[in-house]
C-alpha positions in Angstrom: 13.3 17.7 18.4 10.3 15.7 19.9 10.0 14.5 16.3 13.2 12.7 16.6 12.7 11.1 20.3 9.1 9.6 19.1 10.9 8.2 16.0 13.7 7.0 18.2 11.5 5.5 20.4 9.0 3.8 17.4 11.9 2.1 16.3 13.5 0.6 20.0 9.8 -0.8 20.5 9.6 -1.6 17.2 12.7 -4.0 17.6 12.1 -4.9 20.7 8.5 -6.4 19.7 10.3 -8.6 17.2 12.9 -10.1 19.6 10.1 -10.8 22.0 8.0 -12.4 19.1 11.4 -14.3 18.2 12.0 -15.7 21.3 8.6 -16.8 22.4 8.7 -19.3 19.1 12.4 -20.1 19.5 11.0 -20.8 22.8 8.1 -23.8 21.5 4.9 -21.1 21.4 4.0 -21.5 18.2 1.1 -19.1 18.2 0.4 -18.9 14.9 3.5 -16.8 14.4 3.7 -15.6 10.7 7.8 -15.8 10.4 9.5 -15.6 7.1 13.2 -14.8 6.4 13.5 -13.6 2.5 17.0 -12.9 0.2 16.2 -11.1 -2.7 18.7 -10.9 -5.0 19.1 -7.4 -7.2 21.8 -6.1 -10.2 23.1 -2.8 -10.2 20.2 -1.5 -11.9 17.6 -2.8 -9.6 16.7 -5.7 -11.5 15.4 -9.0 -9.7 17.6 -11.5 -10.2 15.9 -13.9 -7.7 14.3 -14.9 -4.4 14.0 -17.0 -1.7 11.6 -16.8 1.0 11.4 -19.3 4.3 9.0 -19.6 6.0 8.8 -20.9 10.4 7.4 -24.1 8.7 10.1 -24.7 6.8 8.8 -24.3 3.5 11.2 -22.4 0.9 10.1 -20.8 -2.4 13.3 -20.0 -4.9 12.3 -18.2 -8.1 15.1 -17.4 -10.2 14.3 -14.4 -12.7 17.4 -13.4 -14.6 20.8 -14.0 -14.5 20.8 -17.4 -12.8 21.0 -20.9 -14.1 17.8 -22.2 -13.1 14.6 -20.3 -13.7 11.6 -20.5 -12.4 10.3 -21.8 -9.0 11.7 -24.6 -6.7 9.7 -25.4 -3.9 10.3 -27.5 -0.3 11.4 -27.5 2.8 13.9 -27.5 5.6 13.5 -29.0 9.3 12.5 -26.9 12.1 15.9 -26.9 13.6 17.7 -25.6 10.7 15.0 -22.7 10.6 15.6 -21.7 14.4 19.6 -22.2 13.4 18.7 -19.6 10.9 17.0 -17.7 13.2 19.8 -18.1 15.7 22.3 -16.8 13.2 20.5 -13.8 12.5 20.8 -12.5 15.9 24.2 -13.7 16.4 25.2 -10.8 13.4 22.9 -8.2 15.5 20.6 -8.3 12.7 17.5 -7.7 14.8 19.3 -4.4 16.7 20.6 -2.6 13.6 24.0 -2.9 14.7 25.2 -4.9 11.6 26.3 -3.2 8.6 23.9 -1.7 6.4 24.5 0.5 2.9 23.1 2.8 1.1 21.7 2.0 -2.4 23.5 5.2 -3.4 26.3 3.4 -3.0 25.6 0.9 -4.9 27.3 -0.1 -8.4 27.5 -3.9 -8.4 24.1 -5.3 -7.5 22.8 -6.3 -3.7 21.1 -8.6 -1.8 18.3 -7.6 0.0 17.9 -9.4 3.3 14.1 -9.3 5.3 13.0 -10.7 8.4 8.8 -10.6 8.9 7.4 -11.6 12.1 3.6 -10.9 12.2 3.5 -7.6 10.7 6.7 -6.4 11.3 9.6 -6.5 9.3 13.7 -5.5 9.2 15.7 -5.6 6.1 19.1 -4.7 5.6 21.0 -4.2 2.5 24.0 -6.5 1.5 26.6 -4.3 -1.2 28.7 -6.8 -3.5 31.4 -4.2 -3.4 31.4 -2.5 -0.4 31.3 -5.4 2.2 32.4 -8.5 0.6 33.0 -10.3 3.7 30.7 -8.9 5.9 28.7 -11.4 8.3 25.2 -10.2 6.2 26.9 -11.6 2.9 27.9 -14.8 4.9 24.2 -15.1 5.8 22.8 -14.8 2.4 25.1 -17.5 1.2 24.7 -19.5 4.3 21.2 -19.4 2.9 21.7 -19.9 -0.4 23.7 -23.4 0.9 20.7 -24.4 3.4 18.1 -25.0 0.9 20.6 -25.8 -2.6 19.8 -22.7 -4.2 23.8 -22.3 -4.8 23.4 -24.9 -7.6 20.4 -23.4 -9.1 22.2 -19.3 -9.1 25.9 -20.0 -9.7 27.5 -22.0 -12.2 29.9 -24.5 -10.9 
């Protein structure tokens, strides 16, 4: 039973160590904070498909593996502001409590985004379904993402 109150409580400082971290660089300290927001992109069978990693400079990687129209890496870089946007948007869904909608890989027989937030050495990552939430605010996110840096042109024929 103890077992389950230290996990418990792991996990609430845990979380609240990243929103502290969050909102002291929202906030202009830019302590060397190591921030990166990363979509991975999965089929049913566990396959990388692609991914895109931002980091709190701005700078995006995109590496499409299979299934995508453009291979390879693209590389460059957003403003600050649209990063903290980003940011904000993430904790508008709850992403940093665990309150947004999560599934099991179990569950799984379409494919799935995989959706990360590091800051320092800490890191959350929920799991995005195709089937099972279609319209949830975590897929919205990845495609928000998707938009932010072009990547929608370089995954999805038009």
């Amino acid at each position: 039973m103890n077992y389950e109150i230290d996990d418990i409580d792991r996990e609430f400082q845990h979380k609240k160590r990243i929103r502290n971290n969050l909102n002291s660089f929202k906030n202009g300290d830019n302590r060397n904070f190591e921030i990166s927001v990363s979509l991975q992109r999965f089929d049913a069978q566990g396959n990388s498909q692609y991914t895109i990693v931002i980091d709190s400079n701005g700078n995006y990687e995109y590496k499409g593996i299979r299934n995508v129209y453009v291979f390879g890496e693209k590389t460059g870089k957003i403003t600050q502001r649209e990063f903290k946007d980003l940011l904000d948007k993430l904790e508008q869904i709850y992403f940093f409590s665990g309150d947004s909608k999560e599934v099991a890989l179990d569950q799984i027989d379409l494919g799935y985004s995989k959706l990360s937030v590091s800051i320092i050495q800490d890191t959350i990552e929920k799991i995005v379904s195709d089937k099972k939430f279609k319209d949830s605010d975590l897929r919205k996110l990845k495609n928000y993402i998707e938009r932010m840096i072009g990547a929608d042109q370089w995954i999805y024929k038009e």
